[in-house]
N, C-alpha and C positions, 0 to 999 in steps of 0.2 A: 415716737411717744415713749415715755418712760413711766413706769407703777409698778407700784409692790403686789397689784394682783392684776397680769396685764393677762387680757381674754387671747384667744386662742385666735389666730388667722382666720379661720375659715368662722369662729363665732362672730368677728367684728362685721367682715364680709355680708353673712346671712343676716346681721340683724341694723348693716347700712340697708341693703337691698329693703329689708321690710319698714324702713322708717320713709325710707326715698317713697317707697308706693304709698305711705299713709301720708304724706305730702304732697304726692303728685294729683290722691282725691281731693286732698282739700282746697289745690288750687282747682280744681277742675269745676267744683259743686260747691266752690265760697268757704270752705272750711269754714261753718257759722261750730261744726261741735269738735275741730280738732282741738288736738293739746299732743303738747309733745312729750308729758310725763303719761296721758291717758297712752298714747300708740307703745311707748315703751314697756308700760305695765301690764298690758296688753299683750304684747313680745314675751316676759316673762325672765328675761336673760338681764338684768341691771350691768352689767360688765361690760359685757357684748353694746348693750345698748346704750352707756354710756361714751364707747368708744365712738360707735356710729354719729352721734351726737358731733363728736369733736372730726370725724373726716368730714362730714357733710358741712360743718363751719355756718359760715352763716342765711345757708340754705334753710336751716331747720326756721329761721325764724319769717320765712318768705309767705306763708300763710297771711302771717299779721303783716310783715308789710307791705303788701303787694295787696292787702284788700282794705287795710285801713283798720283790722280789729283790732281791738287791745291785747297786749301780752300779758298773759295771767303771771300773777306772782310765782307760782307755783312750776308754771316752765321755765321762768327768766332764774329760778334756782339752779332749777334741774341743769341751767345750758351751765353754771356757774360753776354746778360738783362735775360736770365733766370735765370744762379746765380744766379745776384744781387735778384732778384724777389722772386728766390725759396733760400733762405738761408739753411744750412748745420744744422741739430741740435747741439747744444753747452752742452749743462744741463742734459745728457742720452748716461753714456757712454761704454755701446756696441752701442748702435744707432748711437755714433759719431764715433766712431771708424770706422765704415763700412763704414760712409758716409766720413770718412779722407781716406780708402784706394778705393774708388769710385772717388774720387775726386784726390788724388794722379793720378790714372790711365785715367782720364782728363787731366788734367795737361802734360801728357807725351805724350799723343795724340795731342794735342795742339800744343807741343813743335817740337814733327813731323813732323809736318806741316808749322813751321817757325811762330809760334803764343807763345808767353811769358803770358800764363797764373797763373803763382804764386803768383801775388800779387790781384788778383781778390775778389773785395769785395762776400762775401757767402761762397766761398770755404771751406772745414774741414781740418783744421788742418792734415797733415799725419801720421799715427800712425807711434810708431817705429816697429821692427819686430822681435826684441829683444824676444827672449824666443816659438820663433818656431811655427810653426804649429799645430794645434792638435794632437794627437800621435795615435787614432783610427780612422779609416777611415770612420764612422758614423759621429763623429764630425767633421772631416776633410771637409766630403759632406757639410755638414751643415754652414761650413765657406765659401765655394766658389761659392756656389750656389746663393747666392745673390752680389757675387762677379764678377759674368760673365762679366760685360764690362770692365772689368780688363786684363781679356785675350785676349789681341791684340797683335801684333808683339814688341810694346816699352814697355813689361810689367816689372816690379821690376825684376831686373836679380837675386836679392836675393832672394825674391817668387819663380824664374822657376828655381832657384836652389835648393831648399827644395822640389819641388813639382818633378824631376828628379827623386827620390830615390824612388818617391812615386805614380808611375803608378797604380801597383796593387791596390791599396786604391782607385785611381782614377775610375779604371775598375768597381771596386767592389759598388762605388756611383751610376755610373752611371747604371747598371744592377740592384739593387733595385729601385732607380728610374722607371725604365721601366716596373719592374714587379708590381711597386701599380700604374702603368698608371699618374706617376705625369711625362705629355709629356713636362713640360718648363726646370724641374730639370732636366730633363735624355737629354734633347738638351744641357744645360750649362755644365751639367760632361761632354758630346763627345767633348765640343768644348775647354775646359781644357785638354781633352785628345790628341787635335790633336794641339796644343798649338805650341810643340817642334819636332813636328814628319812629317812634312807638306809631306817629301816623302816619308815615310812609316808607315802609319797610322796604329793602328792595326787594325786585322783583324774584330775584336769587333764592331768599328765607323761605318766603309761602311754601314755593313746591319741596323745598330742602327739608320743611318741618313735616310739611305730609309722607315725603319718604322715609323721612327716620322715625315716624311713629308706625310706619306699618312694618319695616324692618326692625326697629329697636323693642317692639310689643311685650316680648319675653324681656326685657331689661330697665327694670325700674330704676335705674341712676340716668338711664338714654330718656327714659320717660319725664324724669323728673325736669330736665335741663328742657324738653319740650316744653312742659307745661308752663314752664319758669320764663322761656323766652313767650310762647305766646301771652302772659299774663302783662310782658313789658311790652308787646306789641299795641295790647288794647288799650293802654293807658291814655291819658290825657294828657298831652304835652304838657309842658311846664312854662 
């Protein structure tokens, strides 16, 4: 990210951690009173917490779409000046890449919600998808894993169609994950695992999600991706 008043590492850090847990209540208790300008005004750090805004992507807006409420005008701004603020890198391109299909999956969350974000000064470009997936499921991991706020209900139906054929790979990410204790990757594999599966998850997630909330407890970004995969568990197929 690039800006003329960029916050401090450890302020972006501390004040992702505090927005991930004002979202991981709202999934948990319906978020009928969040807002993502109230948790940040709240914060008290607008820098800091603008940033958080732009790592978290389109997490912030999983509250409303994951329970059907409306996006107040007032946060669909607020996700607006973080863009503009946190621009997309242009000149680094795996870096852009990531952050065009990060931003892609903004955009369709956005559009969800009856917000036209496409033409948003900062946004990345979308990559095309042209030439598939990784073809082994170490590299596969290694793509989606920083891809988590991708996997919402409006994600690229091309994506959840590649990624269909490729459960096993998915199983197989997320069970090394869990076995070198990396608890944020092994919460993003479950929640790609239960993507398309909301009424019959496999058997694998259940106990995978109960270990990593009793493990990940101190770690609201581990929390968040719990709360975010079970919210797509409960769903009503489509």
């Amino acid at each position: 990210m690039t800006t003329s008043h960029q916050p401090s590492p450890s302020s972006v850090e501390t004040a992702t951690c505090v927005l991930a847990g004002a979202l991981t209540r709202a999934l948990q208790k319906g978020g009928d009173t969040f807002g993502v300008r109230r948790s940040l005004d709240a914060w008290g750090d607008r820098t800091g917490g603008l940033a958080a805004v732009r790592v978290l992507g389109a997490d912030v807006l999983t509250p409303f779409v994951l329970t059907g409420r409306p996006l107040p005008a007032e946060d669909a701004a607020l996700v607006r000046t973080a863009v503009r603020a946190h621009p997309a890198p242009r000149h680094q391109p795996l870096e852009a890449a990531l952050w065009g299909a990060r931003d892609a999956a903004l955009v369709r969350a956005l559009a969800a919600l009856g917000v036209d974000g496409t033409d948003w000064e900062g946004l990345a470009p979308a990559p095309p998808l042209s030439g598939g997936l990784a073809p082994d499921w170490m590299s596969l991991t290694a793509v989606l894993v920083p891809l988590a706020s991708a996997a919402h209900p409006f994600t690229d139906t091309a994506l959840r169609s590649q990624l269909a054929g490729r459960r096993l790979d998915l199983s197989r990410g997320l069970v090394r994950a869990l076995l070198r204790r990396d608890l944020l990757s092994a919460a993003r594999m479950a929640r790609w695992l239960v993507l398309d599966t909301p009424a019959a998850a496999p058997d694998l997630v259940t106990p995978a999600l109960e270990h990593l909330e009793v493990l990940g407890a101190d770690d609201p970004r581990v929390q968040l991706e719990v709360a975010v995969a079970r919210r797509l568990m409960a769903r009503t197929p489509c």
